[in-house]
C-alpha positions, 0 to 999 in steps of 0.5 A, spaced: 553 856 590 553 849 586 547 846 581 545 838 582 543 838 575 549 842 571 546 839 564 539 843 565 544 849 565 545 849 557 537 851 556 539 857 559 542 859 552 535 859 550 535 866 554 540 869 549 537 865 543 530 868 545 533 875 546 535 875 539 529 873 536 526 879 539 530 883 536 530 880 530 522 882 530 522 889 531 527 890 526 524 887 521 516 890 523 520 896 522 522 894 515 515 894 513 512 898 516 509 904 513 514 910 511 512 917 513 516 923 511 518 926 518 520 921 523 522 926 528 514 929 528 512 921 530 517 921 536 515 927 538 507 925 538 509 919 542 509 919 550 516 919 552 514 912 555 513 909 550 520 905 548 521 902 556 514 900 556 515 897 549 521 893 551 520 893 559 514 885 559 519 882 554 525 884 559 521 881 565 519 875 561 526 872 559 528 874 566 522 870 568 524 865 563 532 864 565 529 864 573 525 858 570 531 854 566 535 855 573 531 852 577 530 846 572 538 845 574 536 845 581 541 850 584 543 849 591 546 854 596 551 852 603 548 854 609 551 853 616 546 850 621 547 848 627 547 839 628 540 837 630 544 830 633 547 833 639 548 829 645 551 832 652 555 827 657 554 829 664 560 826 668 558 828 676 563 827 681 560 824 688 567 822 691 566 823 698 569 829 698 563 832 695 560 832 702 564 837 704 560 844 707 565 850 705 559 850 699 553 851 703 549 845 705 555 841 702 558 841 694 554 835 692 547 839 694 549 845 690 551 841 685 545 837 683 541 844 683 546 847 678 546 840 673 539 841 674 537 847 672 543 845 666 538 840 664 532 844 664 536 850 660 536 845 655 532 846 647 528 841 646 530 834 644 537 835 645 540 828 648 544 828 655 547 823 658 548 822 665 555 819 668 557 819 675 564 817 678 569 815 685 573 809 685 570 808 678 565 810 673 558 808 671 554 811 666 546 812 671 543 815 664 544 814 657 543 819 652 535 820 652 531 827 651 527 824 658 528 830 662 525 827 668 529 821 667 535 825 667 533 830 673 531 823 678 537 820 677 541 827 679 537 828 685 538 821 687 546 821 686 549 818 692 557 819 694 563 813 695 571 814 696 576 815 690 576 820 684 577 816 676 577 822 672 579 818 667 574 813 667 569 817 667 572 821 661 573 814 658 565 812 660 562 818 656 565 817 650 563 810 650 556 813 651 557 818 646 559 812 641 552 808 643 549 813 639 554 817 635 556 812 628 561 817 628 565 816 634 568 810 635 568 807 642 575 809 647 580 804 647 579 802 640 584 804 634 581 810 630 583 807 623 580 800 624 573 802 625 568 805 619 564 810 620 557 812 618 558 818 616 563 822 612 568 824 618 566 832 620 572 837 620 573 840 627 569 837 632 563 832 632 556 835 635 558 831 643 560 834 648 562 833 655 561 837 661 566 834 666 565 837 674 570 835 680 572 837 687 578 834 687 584 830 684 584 824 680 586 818 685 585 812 680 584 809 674 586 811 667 590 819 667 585 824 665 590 827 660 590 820 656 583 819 656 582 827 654 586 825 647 582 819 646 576 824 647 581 828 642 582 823 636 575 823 635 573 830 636 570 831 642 570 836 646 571 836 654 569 842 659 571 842 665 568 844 672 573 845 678 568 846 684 569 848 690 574 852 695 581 851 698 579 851 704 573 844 704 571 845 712 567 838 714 565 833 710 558 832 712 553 827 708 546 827 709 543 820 710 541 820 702 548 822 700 551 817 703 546 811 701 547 804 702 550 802 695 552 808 692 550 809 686 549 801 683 555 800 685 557 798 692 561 803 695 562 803 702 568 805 707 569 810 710 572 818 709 579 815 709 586 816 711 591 822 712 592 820 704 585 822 704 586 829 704 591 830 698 585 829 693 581 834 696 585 840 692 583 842 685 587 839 680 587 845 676 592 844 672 590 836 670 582 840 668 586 846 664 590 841 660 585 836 659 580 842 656 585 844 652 587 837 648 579 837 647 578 843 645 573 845 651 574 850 656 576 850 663 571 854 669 572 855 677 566 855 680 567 857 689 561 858 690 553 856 688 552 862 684 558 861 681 556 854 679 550 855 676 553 861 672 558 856 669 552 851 667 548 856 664 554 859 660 556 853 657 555 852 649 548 852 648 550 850 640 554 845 640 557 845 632 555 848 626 556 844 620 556 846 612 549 843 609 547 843 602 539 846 601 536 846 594 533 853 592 530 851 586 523 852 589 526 860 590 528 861 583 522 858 580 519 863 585 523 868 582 522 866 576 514 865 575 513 872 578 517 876 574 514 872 567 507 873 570 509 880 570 512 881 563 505 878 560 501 882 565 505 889 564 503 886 556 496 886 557 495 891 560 499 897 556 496 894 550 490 896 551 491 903 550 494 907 544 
């Protein structure tokens, strides 16, 4: 605990002061008081209470006083709570690869349903974004707390060819960096950019929730977008969906879409080369959680999916703050003070 005010502390040493002159009246009342020829006659007639109930209104008095002087200094106490700021970046694969059926009806439908239910579960006023991704990254959403907005546009997402896992990560720290003064935006030099705020030990209050069903097949390496996550202290979870064996890809009229989702894709399912992306990349997803900090989940089924949504942090960070508690001591202290006057009052009254 620390005091705002350490000035204010000196007039504690009232306290001390008023103790001696308590003392100091007592002891010379009893100089003039009058004299009997047998104290002990005297000690034996009073009630056995009376010392401590003489004593014990001043005792509450000062202690009222000093809690009285404490407050004046303004204590503060340092309290964990968890960062009202918080924003979490969804970035959604809708590679063509997301149409696949080993996931009934196919990995996309499942996977709208879990990031919806995802941003229902959220509390109230906590920040998402939504960024989708294929041959390159494009943020639909930006960081609000419109829920409706957010669950629209994840109902209408729609499929292309390609997988930039490292473009998206790129996109959602720059989406982070919008609303964020603390993050600067990716690819540019951490010590040439002032930040609002002093810098948070350990992790900024923004995560990204990362899923995929496949491999990166263009644009920047994911781990080298993770570090970049990494030096401005996001942390990035990955979700890696979807079986060994992905079956047919069947899209529905909605998921394949005519522009995609804004940006013109088109084309068709792709090659023999084609193929090799629709394996899981876990190694690429458990390095790329483990330089953020996050974590990496396997999800084979929709219930699988869901949980791992609903498991993901629900409190992202936790910061020192620093809460005044003058109103508490001077709480403290008036009680106790109103309390030594009235005990006064009180057993005054009677002989």
């Amino acid at each position: 605990m620390s005091v705002l005010s350490p000035l204010m502390l000196l007039l504690l040493l009232l306290v001390p002061l008023l103790a001696a002159a308590y003392v100091w009246l007592l002891r010379r009342r009893r100089k003039y008081a009058v004299r009997y020829s047998s104290l002990s006659l005297i000690r034996e007639a009073l009630p056995r209470r009376a010392r401590w109930r003489q004593h014990l209104p001043f005792a509450l008095f000062l202690l009222g006083i000093a809690g009285l002087l404490a407050a004046a200094a303004r204590p503060v106490a340092l309290v964990e709570v968890p960062l009202s700021r918080t924003t979490i970046i969804l970035a959604l694969d809708v590679s063509r690869s997301m149409c696949a059926t080993d996931v009934s009806p196919n990995r996309l439908a499942v996977a709208q349903e879990a990031a919806l239910a995802f941003i229902e579960d959220q509390a109230e006023g906590t920040q998402m974004g939504l960024v989708a991704f294929a041959d390159f990254a494009e943020l639909v959403v930006p960081p609000t707390a419109d829920r409706e907005a957010l669950q629209q546009a994840v109902a209408n997402l729609t499929t292309a060819l390609g997988t930039a896992i490292g473009s998206a990560t790129l996109k959602a720290i720059d989406a982070i960096a919008e609303v964020n003064p603390d993050v600067a935006p990716s690819g540019v030099p951490l010590g040439g950019v002032e930040t609002q705020n002093e810098p948070l030990e350990g992790y900024q209050p923004d995560i990204i929730v990362l899923l995929t069903d496949g491999a990166n097949s263009r644009g920047p390496l994911p781990v080298d977008a993770a570090q970049q996550a990494a030096d401005r202290g996001l942390r990035i979870y990955t979700i890696g969906f979807g079986t060994t064996n992905p079956g047919q890809m069947v899209c529905t009229q909605a998921q394949m879409g005519s522009s995609s989702f804004g940006g013109g894709f088109g084309g068709g399912f792709g090659g023999g080369g084609f193929r090799r992306f629709l394996r899981i990349d876990e190694e690429t997803l458990q390095t790329v959680a483990e330089i953020t900090g996050g974590e990496y989940y396997r999800a084979e089924s929709a219930e699988q999916l869901v949980e791992v949504f609903l498991n993901l942090p629900a409190q992202i960070v936790l910061q020192e703050m620093a809460v005044e508690i003058s109103v508490a001591f001077a709480a403290v202290g008036g009680v106790l003070a109103t309390a030594g006057v009235a005990l006064s009052l009180w057993w005054r009254r009677y002989p």
